[in-house]
KOLNUMI-395477 format. One record per residue (C-alpha): x, y, z. Coordinates in steps of 0.2 Angstrom, whole numbers, padded with zeros to 4 digits, always signed. Each point is the difference from the previous one (the first is absolute). Layout:
residues N
XYZ
...
This chain:
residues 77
-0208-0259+0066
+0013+0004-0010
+0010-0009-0018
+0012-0007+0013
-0014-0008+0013
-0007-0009-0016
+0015-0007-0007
+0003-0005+0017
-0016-0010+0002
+0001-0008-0017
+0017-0008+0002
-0005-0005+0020
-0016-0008-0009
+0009-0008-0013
+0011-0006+0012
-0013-0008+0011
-0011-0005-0014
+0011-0010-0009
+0018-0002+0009
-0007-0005+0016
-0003-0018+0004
-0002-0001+0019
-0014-0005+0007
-0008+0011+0017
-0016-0009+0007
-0017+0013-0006
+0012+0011-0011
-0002-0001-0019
+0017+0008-0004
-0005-0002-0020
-0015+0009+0004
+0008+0015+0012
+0012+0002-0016
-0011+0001-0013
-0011+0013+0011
+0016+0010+0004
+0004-0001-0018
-0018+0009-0006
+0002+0010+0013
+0019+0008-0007
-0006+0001-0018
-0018+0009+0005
+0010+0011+0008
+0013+0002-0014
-0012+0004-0012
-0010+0013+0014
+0015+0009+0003
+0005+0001-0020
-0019+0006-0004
+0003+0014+0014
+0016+0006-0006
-0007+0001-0019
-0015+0010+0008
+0013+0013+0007
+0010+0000-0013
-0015+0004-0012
-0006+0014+0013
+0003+0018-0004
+0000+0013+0011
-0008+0019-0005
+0003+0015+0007
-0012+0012+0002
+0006+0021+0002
-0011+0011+0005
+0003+0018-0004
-0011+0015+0009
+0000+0018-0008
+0003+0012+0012
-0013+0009+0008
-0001+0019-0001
-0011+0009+0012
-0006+0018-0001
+0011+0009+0011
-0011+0011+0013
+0000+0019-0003
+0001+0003+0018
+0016-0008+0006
């Protein structure tokens, strides 16, 4: 989920949870908004705690240098 799915769910929440005042027969549309509404903002504050992380990450690099190997060259050649 990304910043843009969370903001999305917020506002589709908030819609529901307090804009909507339809009744539908064994739907709780206050309820379904307020759970789409924790939902946006636990995954808002996820996707800002990953990105920190990665941010805060640093990469080494590690070069390995190998010293030439000289063998005794064979008399008979």
């Amino acid at each position: 989920m990304g910043i843009g799915a969370g903001i999305f769910l917020l506002a589709v929440g908030g819609v529901l949870a307090f804009g909507v005042s339809d009744r539908i027969s064994g739907v709780d549309l206050t309820m379904i908004g307020y759970i789409l509404m924790g939902a946006g903002a636990l995954g808002l504050i996820l996707v800002i705690l990953l990105n920190s992380q990665r941010s805060r990450s640093v990469g080494t690099h590690t070069t390995v240098i190998e010293e030439e190997r000289h063998t005794p060259r064979d008399p008979r050649i």
